[in-house]
C-alpha positions as CSV (number, residue, x, y, z in Angstrom):
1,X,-2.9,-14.6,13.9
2,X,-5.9,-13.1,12.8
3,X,-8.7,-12.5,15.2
4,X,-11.9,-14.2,14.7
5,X,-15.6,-12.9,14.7
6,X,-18.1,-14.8,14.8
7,X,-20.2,-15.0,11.3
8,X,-23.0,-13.6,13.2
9,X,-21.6,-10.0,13.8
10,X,-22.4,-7.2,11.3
11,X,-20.5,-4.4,11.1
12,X,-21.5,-1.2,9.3
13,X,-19.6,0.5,6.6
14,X,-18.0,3.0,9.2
15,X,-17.7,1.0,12.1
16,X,-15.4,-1.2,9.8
17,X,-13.2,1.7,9.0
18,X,-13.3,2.8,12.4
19,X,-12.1,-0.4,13.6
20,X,-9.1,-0.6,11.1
21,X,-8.0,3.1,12.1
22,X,-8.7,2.5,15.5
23,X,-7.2,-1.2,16.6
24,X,-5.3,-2.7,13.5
25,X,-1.9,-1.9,12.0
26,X,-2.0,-0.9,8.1
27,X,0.3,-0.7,5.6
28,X,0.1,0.9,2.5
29,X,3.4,1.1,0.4
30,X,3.2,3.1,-2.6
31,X,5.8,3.6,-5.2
32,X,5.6,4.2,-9.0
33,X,8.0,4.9,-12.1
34,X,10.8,3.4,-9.8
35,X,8.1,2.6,-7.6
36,X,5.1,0.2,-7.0
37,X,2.5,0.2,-4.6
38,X,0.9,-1.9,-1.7
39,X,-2.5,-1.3,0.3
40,X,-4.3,-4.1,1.6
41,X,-7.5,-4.7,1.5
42,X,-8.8,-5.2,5.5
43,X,-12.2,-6.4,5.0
44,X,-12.9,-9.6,4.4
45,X,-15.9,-8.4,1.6
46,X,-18.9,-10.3,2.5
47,X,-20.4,-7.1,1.9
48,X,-24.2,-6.6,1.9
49,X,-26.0,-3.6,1.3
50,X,-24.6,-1.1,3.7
51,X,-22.7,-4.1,6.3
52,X,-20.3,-6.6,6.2
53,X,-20.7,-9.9,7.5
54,X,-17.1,-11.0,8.5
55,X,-16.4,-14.5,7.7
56,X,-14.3,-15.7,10.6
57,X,-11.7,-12.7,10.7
58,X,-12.6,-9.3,10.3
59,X,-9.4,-7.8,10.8
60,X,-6.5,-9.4,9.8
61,X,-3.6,-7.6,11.5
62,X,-4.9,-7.1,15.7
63,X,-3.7,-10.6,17.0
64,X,-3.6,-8.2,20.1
65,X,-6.9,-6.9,19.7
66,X,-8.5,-8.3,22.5
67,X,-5.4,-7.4,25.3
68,X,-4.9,-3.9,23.8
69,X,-1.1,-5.0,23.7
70,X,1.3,-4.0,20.7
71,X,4.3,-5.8,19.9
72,X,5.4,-5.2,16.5
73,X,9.3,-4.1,15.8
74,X,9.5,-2.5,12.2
75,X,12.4,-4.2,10.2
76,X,14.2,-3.5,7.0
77,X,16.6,-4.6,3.9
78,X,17.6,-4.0,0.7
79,X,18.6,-0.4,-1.2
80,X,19.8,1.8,1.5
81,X,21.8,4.5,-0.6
82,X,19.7,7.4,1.1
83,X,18.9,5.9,4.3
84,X,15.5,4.7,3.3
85,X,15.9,1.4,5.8
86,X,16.2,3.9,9.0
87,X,19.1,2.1,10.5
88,X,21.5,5.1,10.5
89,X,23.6,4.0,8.1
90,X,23.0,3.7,4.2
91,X,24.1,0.3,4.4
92,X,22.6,-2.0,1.9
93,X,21.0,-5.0,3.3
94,X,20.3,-8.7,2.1
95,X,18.3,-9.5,5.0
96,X,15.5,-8.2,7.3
97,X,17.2,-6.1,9.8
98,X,15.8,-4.8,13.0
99,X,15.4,-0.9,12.9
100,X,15.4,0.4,16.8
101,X,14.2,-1.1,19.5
102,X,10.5,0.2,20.4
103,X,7.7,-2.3,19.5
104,X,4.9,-0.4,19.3
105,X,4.9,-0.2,15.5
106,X,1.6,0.3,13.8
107,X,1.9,1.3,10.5
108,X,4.1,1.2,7.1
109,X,4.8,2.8,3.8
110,X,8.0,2.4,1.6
111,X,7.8,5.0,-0.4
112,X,9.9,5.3,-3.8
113,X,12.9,5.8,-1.9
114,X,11.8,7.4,1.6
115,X,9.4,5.5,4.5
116,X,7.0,6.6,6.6
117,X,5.7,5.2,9.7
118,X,3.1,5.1,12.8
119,X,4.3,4.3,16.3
120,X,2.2,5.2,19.3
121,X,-0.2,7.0,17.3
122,X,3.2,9.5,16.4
123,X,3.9,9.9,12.7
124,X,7.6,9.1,11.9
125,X,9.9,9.2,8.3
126,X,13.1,8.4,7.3
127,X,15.6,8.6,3.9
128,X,15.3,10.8,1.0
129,X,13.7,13.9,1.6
130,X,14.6,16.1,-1.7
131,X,11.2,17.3,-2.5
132,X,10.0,17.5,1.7
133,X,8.7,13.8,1.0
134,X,9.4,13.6,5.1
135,X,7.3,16.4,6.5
136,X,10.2,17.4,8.9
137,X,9.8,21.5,7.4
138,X,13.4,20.4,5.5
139,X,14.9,18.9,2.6
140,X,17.2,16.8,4.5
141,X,17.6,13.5,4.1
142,X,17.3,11.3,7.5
143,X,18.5,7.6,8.1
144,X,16.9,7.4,10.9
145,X,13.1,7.6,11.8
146,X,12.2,11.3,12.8
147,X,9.1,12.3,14.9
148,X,7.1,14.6,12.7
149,X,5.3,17.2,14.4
150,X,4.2,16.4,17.9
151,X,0.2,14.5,17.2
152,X,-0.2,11.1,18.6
153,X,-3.6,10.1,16.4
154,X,-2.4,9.6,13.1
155,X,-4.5,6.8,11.8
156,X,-2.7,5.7,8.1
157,X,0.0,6.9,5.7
158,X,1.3,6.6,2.4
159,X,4.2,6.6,0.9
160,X,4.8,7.7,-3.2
161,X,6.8,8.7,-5.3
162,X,8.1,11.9,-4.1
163,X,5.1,12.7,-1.8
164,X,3.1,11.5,0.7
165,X,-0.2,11.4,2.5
166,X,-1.7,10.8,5.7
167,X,-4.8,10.6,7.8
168,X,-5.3,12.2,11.2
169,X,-8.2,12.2,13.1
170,X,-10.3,11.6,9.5
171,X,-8.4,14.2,8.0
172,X,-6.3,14.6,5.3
173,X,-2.9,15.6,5.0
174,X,-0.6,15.8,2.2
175,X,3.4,16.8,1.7
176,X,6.0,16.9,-0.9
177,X,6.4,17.0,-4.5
178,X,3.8,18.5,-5.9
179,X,4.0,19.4,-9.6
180,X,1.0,17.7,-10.4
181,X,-1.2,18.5,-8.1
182,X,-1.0,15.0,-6.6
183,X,-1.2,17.2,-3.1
184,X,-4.4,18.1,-3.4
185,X,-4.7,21.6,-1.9
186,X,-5.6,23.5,-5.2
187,X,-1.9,24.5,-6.1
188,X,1.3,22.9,-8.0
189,X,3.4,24.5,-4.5
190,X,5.8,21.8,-3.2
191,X,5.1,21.1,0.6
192,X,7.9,20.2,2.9
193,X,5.7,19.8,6.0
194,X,1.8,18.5,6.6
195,X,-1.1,20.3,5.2
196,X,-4.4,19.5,5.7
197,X,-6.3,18.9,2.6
198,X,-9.6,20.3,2.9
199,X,-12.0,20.2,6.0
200,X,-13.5,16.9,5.8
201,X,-12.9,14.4,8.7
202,X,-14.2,11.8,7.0
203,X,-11.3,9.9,5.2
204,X,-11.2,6.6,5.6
205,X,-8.0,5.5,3.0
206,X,-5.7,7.2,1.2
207,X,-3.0,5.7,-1.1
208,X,-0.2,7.6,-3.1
209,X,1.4,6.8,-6.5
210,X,3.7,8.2,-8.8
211,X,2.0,11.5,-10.2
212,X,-1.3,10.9,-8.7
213,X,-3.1,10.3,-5.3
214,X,-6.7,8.0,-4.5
215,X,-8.6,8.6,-1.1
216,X,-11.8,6.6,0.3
217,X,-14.2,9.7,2.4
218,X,-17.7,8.3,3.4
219,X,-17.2,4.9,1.1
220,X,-16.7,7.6,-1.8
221,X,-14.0,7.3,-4.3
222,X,-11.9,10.3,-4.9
223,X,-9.1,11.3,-7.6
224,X,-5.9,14.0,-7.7
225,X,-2.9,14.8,-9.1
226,X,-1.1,13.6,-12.7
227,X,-3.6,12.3,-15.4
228,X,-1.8,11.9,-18.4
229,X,-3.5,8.6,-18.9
230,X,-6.6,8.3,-17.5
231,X,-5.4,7.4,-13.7
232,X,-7.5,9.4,-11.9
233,X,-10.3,7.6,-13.3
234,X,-12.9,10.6,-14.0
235,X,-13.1,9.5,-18.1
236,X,-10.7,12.6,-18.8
237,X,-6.8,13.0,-19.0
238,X,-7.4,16.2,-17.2
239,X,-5.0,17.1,-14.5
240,X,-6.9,17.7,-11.4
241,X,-5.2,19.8,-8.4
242,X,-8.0,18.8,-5.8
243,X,-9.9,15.8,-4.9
244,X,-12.6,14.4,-7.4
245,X,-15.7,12.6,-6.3
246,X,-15.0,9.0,-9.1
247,X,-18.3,8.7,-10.2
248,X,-21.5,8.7,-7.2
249,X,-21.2,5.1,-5.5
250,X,-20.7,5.3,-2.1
251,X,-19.7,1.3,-1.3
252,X,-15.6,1.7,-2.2
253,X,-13.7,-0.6,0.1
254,X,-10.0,-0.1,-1.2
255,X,-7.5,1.7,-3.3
256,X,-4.5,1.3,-4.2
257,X,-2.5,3.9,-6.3
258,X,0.4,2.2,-8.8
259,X,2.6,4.0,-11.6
260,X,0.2,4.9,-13.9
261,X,-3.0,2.7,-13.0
262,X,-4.8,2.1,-10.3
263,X,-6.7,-0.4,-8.8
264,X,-10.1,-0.3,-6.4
265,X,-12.4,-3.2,-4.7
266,X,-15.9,-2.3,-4.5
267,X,-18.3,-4.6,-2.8
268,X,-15.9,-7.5,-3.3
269,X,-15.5,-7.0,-7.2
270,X,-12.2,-5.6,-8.4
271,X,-11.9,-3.0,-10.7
272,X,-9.1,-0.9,-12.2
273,X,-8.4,2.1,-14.5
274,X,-5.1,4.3,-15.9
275,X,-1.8,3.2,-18.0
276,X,-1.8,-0.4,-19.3
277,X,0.7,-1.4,-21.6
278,X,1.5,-4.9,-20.2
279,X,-1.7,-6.2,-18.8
280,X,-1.4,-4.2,-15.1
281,X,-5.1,-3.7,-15.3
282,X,-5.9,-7.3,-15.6
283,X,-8.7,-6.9,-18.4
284,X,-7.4,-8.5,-20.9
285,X,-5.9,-6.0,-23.3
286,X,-3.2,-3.7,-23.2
287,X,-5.6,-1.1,-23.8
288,X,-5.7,2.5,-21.3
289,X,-8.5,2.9,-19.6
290,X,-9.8,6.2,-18.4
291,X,-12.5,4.7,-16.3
292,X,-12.8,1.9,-13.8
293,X,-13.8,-1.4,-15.1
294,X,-14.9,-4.2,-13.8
295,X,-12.0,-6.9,-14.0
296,X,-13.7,-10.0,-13.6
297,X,-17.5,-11.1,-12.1
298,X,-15.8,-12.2,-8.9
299,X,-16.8,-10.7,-6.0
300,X,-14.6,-12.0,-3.0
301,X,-11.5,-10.0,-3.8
302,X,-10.5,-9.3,-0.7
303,X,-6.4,-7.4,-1.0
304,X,-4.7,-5.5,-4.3
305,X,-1.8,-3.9,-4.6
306,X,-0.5,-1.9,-7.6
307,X,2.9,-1.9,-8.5
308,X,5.6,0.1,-10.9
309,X,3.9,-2.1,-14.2
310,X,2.5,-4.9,-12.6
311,X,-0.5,-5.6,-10.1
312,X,-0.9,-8.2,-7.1
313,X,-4.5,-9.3,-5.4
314,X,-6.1,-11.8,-3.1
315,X,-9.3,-13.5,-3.7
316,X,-10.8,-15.9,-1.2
317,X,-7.0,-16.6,0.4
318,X,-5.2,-17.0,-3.3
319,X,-2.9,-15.2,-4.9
320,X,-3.3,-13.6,-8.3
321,X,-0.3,-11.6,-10.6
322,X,-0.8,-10.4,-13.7
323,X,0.9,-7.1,-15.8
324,X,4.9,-6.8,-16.6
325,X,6.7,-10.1,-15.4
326,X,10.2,-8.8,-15.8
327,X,12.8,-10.2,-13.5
328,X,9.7,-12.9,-12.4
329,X,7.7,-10.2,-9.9
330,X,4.6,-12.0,-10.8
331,X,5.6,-15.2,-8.9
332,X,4.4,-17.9,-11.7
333,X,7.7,-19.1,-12.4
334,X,8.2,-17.0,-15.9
335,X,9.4,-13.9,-17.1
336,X,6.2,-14.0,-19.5
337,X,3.3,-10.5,-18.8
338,X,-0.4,-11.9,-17.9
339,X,-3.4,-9.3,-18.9
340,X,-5.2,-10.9,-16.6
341,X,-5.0,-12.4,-13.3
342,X,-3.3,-15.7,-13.3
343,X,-3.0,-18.1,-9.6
344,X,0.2,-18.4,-7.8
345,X,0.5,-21.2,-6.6
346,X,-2.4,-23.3,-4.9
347,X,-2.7,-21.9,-1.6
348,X,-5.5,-20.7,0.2
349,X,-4.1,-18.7,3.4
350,X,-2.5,-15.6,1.6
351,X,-3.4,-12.7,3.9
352,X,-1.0,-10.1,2.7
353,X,0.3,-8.3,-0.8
354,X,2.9,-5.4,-1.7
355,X,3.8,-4.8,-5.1
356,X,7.2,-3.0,-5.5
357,X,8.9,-1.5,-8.4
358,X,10.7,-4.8,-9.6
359,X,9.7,-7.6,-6.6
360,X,6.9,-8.5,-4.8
361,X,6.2,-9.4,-1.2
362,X,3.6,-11.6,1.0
363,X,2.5,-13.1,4.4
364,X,0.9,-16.3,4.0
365,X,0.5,-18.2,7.5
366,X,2.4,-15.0,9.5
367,X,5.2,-16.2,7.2
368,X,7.0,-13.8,4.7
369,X,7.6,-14.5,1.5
370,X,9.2,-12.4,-1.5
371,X,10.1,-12.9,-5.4
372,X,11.2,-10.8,-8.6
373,X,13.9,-8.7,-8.6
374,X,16.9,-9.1,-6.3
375,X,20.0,-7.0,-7.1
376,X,19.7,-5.0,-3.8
377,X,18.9,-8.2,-1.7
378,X,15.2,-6.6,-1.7
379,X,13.8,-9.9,-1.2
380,X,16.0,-10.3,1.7
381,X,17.0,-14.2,1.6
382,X,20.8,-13.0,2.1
383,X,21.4,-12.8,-1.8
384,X,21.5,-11.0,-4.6
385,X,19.5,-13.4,-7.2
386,X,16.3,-12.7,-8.3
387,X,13.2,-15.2,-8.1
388,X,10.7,-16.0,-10.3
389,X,8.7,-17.8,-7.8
390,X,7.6,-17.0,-3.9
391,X,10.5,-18.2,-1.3
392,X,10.1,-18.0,2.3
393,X,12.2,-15.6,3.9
394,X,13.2,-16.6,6.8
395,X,11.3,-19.1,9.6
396,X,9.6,-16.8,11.6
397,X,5.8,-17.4,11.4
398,X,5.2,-13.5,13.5
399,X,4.9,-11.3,10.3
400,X,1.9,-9.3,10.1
401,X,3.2,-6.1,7.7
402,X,4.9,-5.7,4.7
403,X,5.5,-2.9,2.1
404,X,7.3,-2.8,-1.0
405,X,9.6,0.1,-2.1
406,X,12.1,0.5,-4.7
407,X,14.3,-2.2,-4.3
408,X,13.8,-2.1,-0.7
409,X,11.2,-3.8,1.7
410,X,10.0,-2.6,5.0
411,X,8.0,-5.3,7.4
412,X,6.6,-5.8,10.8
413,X,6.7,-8.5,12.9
414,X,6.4,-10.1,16.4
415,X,10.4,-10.6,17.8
């Protein structure tokens, strides 16, 4: 499923980026409060100076990379009350569900309770659209996928909260709720349609929580919105209404954007920063940080994802949990919060993550796997009980994408 390089090849920084925007499917589901968050980490981080070195798969996601040919059909289950699953009802659903027909599918985000999507290059978004979450220039609620605007090279989006974010053509572009700032265009103004943030063309990564927002531009790390407790990362608690350079390195792989925390992989070393009451940074204490910090000496940290309180990753194929382990979302079997990252399981071949509010999803051999919190049938084995440990969902061994909402769960995969 994943394509192989040969150990040989060395890619630079931007030709790494490139070739994620460019050839492989992303998700990045980002919720908070209600919400949880999921961006993966693409890169296997054999990272070197200024290059990677892939170790046998570069990209995990292009199984078609060589042909050219897509064939991904976007499914969906769980919470459905404002037509967050896109199947044109507001059905609830216990099972993955196939949303349309097309299967050119690129890209995910479950927002907090709306979703966003890339087919054909075309930026799409569907359910609640109260605060112009969608981008449609309304505040109507869709439960169906909508075309937004008429562009066909949108490269990633992200679903928060109540906003979102999105790259096109190395721009930025943000929408929605925008009390905080979390926007990014210098004002507290709610947006109901795409604006671009700046004039950079440089983004590489951009990943929405709950108040605030995280980007990648040129390897940089970069900071908006809320700050109420530390977040943003820039040693303040100072709302900011405009990107932030995060200190001066310029080697920041991933980011992903959680409740109140936030999490960041820097040449293969995780690191994390914001709200940590129950361990979601992973350092030990339940202490805020307003900083990142190191979390660990390891550097072969290769996924995160930060979630409504709790905080998923993948380190040389294994899966680590740790923060709030109500209803079991950490997958070790308890209902007991780690502070710091704790195994799943014993398995090697994890290749995906997406923390949501309450449950957790993950591919592991193309296969799809979920635990936590079930009362929406979230986790989508046909049932309404939660789990405390991963279950395969399913047979199918064609997943490639997954993203975590609030109490819903968006995926792709091969029919």
């Amino acid at each position: 499923m994943a394509v192989s390089v040969p150990n040989t090849n060395t890619f630079s920084l931007q030709d790494v980026f490139n070739a994620v925007k460019d050839h492989a499917p992303a998700v990045s589901g980002d919720l908070s409060d209600c919400f949880a968050k999921a961006i993966p980490g693409y890169f296997d981080s054999n990272y070197n100076n200024d290059s990677y070195a892939p170790s046998g798969s570069l990209l995990r996601f292009r199984n078609y990379h060589s042909s050219g040919v897509a064939v991904y059909y976007i499914f969906a289950w769980g919470d459905n009350y404002y037509g967050q699953l896109g199947d044109g009802t507001t059905t609830q659903r216990t099972s993955p569900t196939q949303i349309g027909l097309d299967s050119d599918w690129q890209m995910i985000s479950a927002g907090c309770i709306h979703s966003l999507g890339i087919k054909g290059g075309k930026l799409y978004a569907w359910g609640n659209n109260t605060d112009g979450q969608l981008g449609d220039g309304t505040i109507t609620n869709r439960t169906s996928p909508v075309q937004i605007g008429s562009d066909s090279d949108w490269e990633m989006v992200s679903g928060g909260a109540d906003h979102s974010l999105g790259i096109k053509g190395g721009k930025l572009y943000a929408w929605g709720y925008n009390y905080y700032g979390q926007l990014g265009d210098g004002t507290t103004t709610h947006r109901n349609s795409p604006v671009q943030i700046g004039s950079d063309s440089d983004w590489q990564m951009v990943s929405a929580g709950l108040t605030h927002s995280l980007g990648i531009s040129s390897g940089k790390l970069y900071a908006w919105g809320g700050n109420g407790i530390g977040q943003l990362g820039d040693g303040t608690t100072t709302q900011r209404t405009s990107p932030v350079q995060i200190g001066s390195d310029s080697d920041w792989q991933v980011v992903s954007a959680g409740n109140n925390h936030s999490l960041g992989i820097k040449r293969g070393k995780l690191y994390a920063w914001g709200y940590n009451s129950n361990g979601q940074l992973g350092d030990g204490t339940t202490t805020n940080r307003t900083s990142p910090v190191q979390i660990g000496s390891d550097s072969d940290w290769t996924m995160i994802s930060a979630g409504d309180f709790h905080s998923l990753g993948i380190k040389s194929g294994k899966l680590y949990a740790w923060g709030y382990n109500l209803y079991g979302r950490l997958g070790d079997g308890t209902m007991i919060d780690k502070n710091v990252p704790v195994q799943i399981g014993s398995d090697s071949d994890w290749e995906l993550v997406s923390a949501g509010d309450f449950h957790s999803l993950g591919i592991k051999g193309g296969k799809l796997y979920a635990w936590g919190r079930n009362n929406f049938g979230q986790l989508g084995d046909g049932t309404i009980t939660l789990k405390t440990s991963p279950i395969q969902i399913g047979s199918d061994s064609g997943w490639e994408l997954v993203s975590a909402g609030n109490s819903y769960s968006l995926g792709l995969k091969q029919s």
